[in-house]
ZAMARGU-4260 file (C-alpha; in steps of 0.2 Angstrom, whole numbers, plus 5000, padded with zeros to 4 digits):
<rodrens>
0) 5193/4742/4650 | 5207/4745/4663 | 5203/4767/4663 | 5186/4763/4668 | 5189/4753/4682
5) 5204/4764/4687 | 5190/4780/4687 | 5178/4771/4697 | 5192/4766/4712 | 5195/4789/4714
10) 5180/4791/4714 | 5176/4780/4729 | 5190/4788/4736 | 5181/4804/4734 | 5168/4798/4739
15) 5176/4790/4755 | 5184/4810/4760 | 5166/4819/4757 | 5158/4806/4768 | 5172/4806/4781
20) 5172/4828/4780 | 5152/4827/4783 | 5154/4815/4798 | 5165/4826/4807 | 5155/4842/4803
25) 5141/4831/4809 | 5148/4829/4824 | 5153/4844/4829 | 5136/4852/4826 | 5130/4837/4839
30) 5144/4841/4851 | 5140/4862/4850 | 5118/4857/4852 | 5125/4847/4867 | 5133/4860/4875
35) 5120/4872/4870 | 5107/4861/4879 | 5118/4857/4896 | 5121/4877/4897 | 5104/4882/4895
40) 5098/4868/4906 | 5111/4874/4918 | 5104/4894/4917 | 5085/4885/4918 | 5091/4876/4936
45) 5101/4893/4942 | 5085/4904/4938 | 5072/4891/4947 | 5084/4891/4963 | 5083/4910/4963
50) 5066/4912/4960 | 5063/4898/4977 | 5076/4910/4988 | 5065/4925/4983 | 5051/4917/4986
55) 5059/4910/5003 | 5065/4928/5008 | 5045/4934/5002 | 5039/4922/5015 | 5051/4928/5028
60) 5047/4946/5025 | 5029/4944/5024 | 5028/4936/5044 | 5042/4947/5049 | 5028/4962/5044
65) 5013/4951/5051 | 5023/4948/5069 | 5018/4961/5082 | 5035/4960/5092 | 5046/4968/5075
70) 5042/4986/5080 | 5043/4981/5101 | 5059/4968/5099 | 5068/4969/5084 | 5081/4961/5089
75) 5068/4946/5094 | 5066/4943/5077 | 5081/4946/5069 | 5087/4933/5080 | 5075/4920/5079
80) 5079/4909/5062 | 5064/4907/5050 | 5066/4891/5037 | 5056/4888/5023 | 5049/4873/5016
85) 5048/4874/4997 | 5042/4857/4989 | 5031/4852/5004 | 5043/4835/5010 | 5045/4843/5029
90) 5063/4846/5028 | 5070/4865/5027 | 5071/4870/5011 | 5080/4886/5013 | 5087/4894/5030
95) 5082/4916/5029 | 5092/4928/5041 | 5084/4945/5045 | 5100/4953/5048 | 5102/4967/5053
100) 5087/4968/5061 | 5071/4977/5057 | 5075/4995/5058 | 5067/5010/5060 | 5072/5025/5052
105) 5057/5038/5057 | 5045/5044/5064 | 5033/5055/5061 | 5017/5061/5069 | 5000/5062/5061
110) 4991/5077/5064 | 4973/5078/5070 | 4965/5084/5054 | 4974/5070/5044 | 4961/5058/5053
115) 4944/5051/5048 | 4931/5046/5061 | 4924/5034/5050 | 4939/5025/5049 | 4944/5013/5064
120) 4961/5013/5066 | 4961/5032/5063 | 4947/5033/5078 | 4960/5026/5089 | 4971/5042/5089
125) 4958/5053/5093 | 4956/5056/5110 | 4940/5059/5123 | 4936/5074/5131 | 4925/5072/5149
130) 4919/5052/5140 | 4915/5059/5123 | 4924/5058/5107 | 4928/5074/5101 | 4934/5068/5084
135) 4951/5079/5082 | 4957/5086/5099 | 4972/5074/5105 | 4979/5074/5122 | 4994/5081/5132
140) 4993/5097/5126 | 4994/5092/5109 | 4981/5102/5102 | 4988/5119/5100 | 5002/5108/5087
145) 4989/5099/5080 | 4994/5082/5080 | 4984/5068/5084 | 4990/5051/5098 | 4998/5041/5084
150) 5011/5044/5072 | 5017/5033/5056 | 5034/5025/5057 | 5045/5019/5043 | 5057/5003/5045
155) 5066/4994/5033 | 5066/4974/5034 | 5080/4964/5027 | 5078/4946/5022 | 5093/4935/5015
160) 5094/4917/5008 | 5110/4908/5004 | 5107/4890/4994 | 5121/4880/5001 | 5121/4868/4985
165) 5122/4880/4973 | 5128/4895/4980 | 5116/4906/4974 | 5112/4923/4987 | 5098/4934/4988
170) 5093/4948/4998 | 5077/4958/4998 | 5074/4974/5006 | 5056/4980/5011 | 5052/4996/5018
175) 5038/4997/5029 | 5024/5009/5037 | 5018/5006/5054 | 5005/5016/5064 | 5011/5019/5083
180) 5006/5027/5095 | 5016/5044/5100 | 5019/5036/5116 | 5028/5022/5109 | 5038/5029/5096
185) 5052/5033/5104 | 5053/5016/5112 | 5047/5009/5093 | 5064/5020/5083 | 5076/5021/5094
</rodrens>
Protein backbone atom coordinates (compact mmCIF):
# COMPACT_ATOMS: atom_id res chain seq x y z
CA UNK A 1 0.00 0.00 0.00
CA UNK A 2 2.76 2.38 1.03
CA UNK A 3 4.41 2.44 -3.23
CA UNK A 4 1.00 3.69 -4.23
CA UNK A 5 0.73 6.48 -2.13
CA UNK A 6 4.47 7.21 -2.52
CA UNK A 7 3.62 7.32 -6.76
CA UNK A 8 0.80 9.53 -6.38
CA UNK A 9 2.96 12.27 -4.00
CA UNK A 10 5.85 12.53 -7.64
CA UNK A 11 3.43 12.82 -9.41
CA UNK A 12 1.72 15.80 -7.89
CA UNK A 13 5.20 17.11 -7.94
CA UNK A 14 5.07 16.76 -11.59
CA UNK A 15 2.30 17.89 -11.95
CA UNK A 16 3.11 21.07 -9.67
CA UNK A 17 6.44 21.78 -12.19
CA UNK A 18 4.29 21.37 -15.53
CA UNK A 19 1.79 23.86 -14.14
CA UNK A 20 4.43 26.21 -12.60
CA UNK A 21 6.48 26.01 -16.46
CA UNK A 22 2.99 26.87 -18.19
CA UNK A 23 2.37 29.89 -15.82
CA UNK A 24 5.57 31.51 -16.70
CA UNK A 25 5.25 30.79 -20.42
CA UNK A 26 1.85 32.09 -19.94
CA UNK A 27 3.04 34.97 -18.87
CA UNK A 28 5.58 36.02 -20.98
CA UNK A 29 3.38 35.56 -24.08
CA UNK A 30 0.93 38.23 -21.95
CA UNK A 31 3.87 40.55 -21.18
CA UNK A 32 5.30 40.16 -25.15
CA UNK A 33 0.98 41.00 -26.60
CA UNK A 34 1.35 43.97 -24.04
CA UNK A 35 4.19 45.39 -25.50
CA UNK A 36 3.10 44.52 -28.92
CA UNK A 37 -0.18 46.46 -28.20
CA UNK A 38 1.52 49.72 -26.38
CA UNK A 39 4.01 49.73 -29.59
CA UNK A 40 1.64 49.54 -32.08
CA UNK A 41 -0.73 52.03 -30.24
CA UNK A 42 2.31 54.16 -29.98
CA UNK A 43 3.05 53.98 -34.08
CA UNK A 44 -1.11 54.47 -34.48
CA UNK A 45 -0.72 58.02 -32.34
CA UNK A 46 2.78 58.94 -34.26
CA UNK A 47 1.10 58.39 -37.80
CA UNK A 48 -2.32 60.31 -36.63
CA UNK A 49 -0.05 63.46 -35.45
CA UNK A 50 1.77 63.28 -38.80
CA UNK A 51 -1.12 62.92 -40.94
CA UNK A 52 -2.80 66.38 -38.63
CA UNK A 53 0.76 68.40 -39.41
CA UNK A 54 0.42 67.51 -43.15
CA UNK A 55 -2.85 68.40 -43.17
CA UNK A 56 -1.95 71.63 -41.09
CA UNK A 57 0.87 72.47 -43.63
CA UNK A 58 -1.92 71.63 -46.55
CA UNK A 59 -4.07 74.31 -45.18
CA UNK A 60 -1.32 76.69 -44.88
CA UNK A 61 -0.06 76.08 -48.45
CA UNK A 62 -3.48 76.16 -49.89
CA UNK A 63 -4.21 80.17 -48.49
CA UNK A 64 -0.68 81.02 -48.96
CA UNK A 65 -1.58 80.10 -53.00
CA UNK A 66 -5.14 81.71 -52.52
CA UNK A 67 -3.65 85.17 -50.97
CA UNK A 68 -2.95 87.86 -53.71
CA UNK A 69 0.03 89.70 -51.84
CA UNK A 70 2.49 85.98 -52.22
CA UNK A 71 3.61 87.01 -55.57
CA UNK A 72 3.65 91.23 -54.56
CA UNK A 73 4.96 90.62 -50.74
CA UNK A 74 6.50 87.56 -50.01
CA UNK A 75 7.94 88.51 -47.29
CA UNK A 76 4.40 89.61 -46.11
CA UNK A 77 3.47 86.27 -45.88
CA UNK A 78 6.29 84.54 -44.76
CA UNK A 79 6.12 86.67 -41.91
CA UNK A 80 2.69 86.68 -40.92
CA UNK A 81 2.20 83.24 -38.65
CA UNK A 82 -0.79 80.90 -39.74
CA UNK A 83 -2.28 78.49 -37.06
CA UNK A 84 -4.45 75.77 -37.61
CA UNK A 85 -7.19 74.52 -35.63
CA UNK A 86 -7.55 70.73 -36.01
CA UNK A 87 -10.45 69.27 -33.70
CA UNK A 88 -12.58 72.39 -33.74
CA UNK A 89 -12.18 73.58 -29.61
CA UNK A 90 -10.81 77.22 -30.69
CA UNK A 91 -7.40 76.74 -29.59
CA UNK A 92 -4.39 76.36 -32.08
CA UNK A 93 -3.74 73.21 -32.90
CA UNK A 94 -0.68 73.49 -34.76
CA UNK A 95 1.54 76.71 -35.46
CA UNK A 96 2.86 76.58 -39.77
CA UNK A 97 6.02 78.70 -40.77
CA UNK A 98 6.37 79.60 -44.44
CA UNK A 99 9.95 79.97 -44.17
CA UNK A 100 11.91 80.90 -46.41
CA UNK A 101 9.38 82.68 -48.08
CA UNK A 102 7.50 82.07 -51.20
CA UNK A 103 10.01 82.12 -53.89
CA UNK A 104 10.16 82.70 -57.25
CA UNK A 105 12.38 80.92 -59.46
CA UNK A 106 11.33 82.15 -63.24
CA UNK A 107 9.79 83.72 -65.46
CA UNK A 108 8.78 83.09 -68.65
CA UNK A 109 6.70 85.03 -71.11
CA UNK A 110 3.87 83.65 -73.06
CA UNK A 111 3.80 84.18 -76.63
CA UNK A 112 0.86 85.71 -78.62
CA UNK A 113 0.00 82.55 -80.46
CA UNK A 114 -0.06 80.55 -77.19
CA UNK A 115 -3.48 82.46 -76.27
CA UNK A 116 -7.16 81.63 -76.76
CA UNK A 117 -9.69 84.59 -77.32
CA UNK A 118 -12.23 82.52 -75.97
CA UNK A 119 -10.54 81.98 -72.71
CA UNK A 120 -10.79 85.07 -70.23
CA UNK A 121 -7.80 85.19 -68.55
CA UNK A 122 -5.85 84.49 -71.80
CA UNK A 123 -8.06 87.80 -73.34
CA UNK A 124 -6.36 89.86 -70.64
CA UNK A 125 -2.71 89.62 -72.44
CA UNK A 126 -3.99 90.52 -75.59
CA UNK A 127 -3.72 94.02 -76.30
CA UNK A 128 -6.01 96.77 -78.23
CA UNK A 129 -5.13 98.30 -81.16
CA UNK A 130 -6.94 101.99 -81.92
CA UNK A 131 -10.13 100.43 -79.01
CA UNK A 132 -10.34 97.02 -80.79
CA UNK A 133 -9.10 93.74 -79.73
CA UNK A 134 -6.92 92.42 -82.15
CA UNK A 135 -6.62 88.95 -80.52
CA UNK A 136 -2.66 88.40 -80.92
CA UNK A 137 -0.60 91.72 -81.36
CA UNK A 138 0.72 92.64 -77.87
CA UNK A 139 2.26 95.99 -77.02
CA UNK A 140 5.64 97.76 -76.58
CA UNK A 141 6.86 96.46 -79.51
CA UNK A 142 6.47 93.16 -78.61
CA UNK A 143 4.99 91.86 -81.74
CA UNK A 144 8.07 91.28 -83.97
CA UNK A 145 9.00 88.65 -80.68
CA UNK A 146 5.83 87.39 -80.46
CA UNK A 147 5.09 87.47 -77.10
CA UNK A 148 1.97 88.44 -75.70
CA UNK A 149 1.52 91.13 -72.05
CA UNK A 150 1.65 88.20 -69.63
CA UNK A 151 4.08 85.68 -68.83
CA UNK A 152 3.82 82.52 -66.43
CA UNK A 153 5.92 82.54 -63.23
CA UNK A 154 7.03 79.47 -61.27
CA UNK A 155 7.50 79.88 -57.13
CA UNK A 156 8.06 77.29 -54.73
CA UNK A 157 6.08 77.54 -51.40
CA UNK A 158 7.40 76.04 -48.17
CA UNK A 159 5.16 75.07 -45.24
CA UNK A 160 6.63 73.51 -41.92
CA UNK A 161 4.94 72.28 -38.73
CA UNK A 162 6.68 71.31 -35.66
CA UNK A 163 4.12 69.30 -32.87
CA UNK A 164 5.73 70.62 -29.65
CA UNK A 165 4.24 67.49 -27.72
CA UNK A 166 5.60 65.00 -29.68
CA UNK A 167 8.11 66.32 -31.61
CA UNK A 168 7.20 65.09 -34.79
CA UNK A 169 8.28 67.70 -37.99
CA UNK A 170 7.08 68.07 -41.38
CA UNK A 171 7.68 70.23 -44.17
CA UNK A 172 5.91 70.39 -47.55
CA UNK A 173 7.16 71.90 -50.66
CA UNK A 174 4.64 73.09 -53.50
CA UNK A 175 5.54 74.53 -56.55
CA UNK A 176 3.41 76.92 -58.17
CA UNK A 177 2.46 78.55 -61.62
CA UNK A 178 1.20 82.16 -61.60
CA UNK A 179 0.08 84.18 -64.60
CA UNK A 180 1.63 87.86 -64.36
CA UNK A 181 1.87 90.38 -66.31
CA UNK A 182 5.30 91.24 -68.14
CA UNK A 183 5.20 94.42 -66.53
CA UNK A 184 5.14 92.83 -63.09
CA UNK A 185 7.42 90.16 -63.36
CA UNK A 186 10.36 91.65 -62.63
CA UNK A 187 8.97 93.23 -59.63
CA UNK A 188 7.08 89.47 -59.11
CA UNK A 189 10.92 87.25 -59.29
CA UNK A 190 13.27 89.34 -58.17
Amino acid sequence: MRTCHHEAGRQGGATLIVTLIFLMVMSLMTVMMFKTTTTNVRITGNIQVRNEALAAAQVALASTISNTQFSTNPALIAATPFTVDIDGDGKADYNVTRNPQPKCNKVKTIKANQLDPSVPADLACMSTAGGKNTGIESTSGATETGDSMCANSEWNIRASVKDPASDAEVAVHQGVSLRVLVTDADSACK
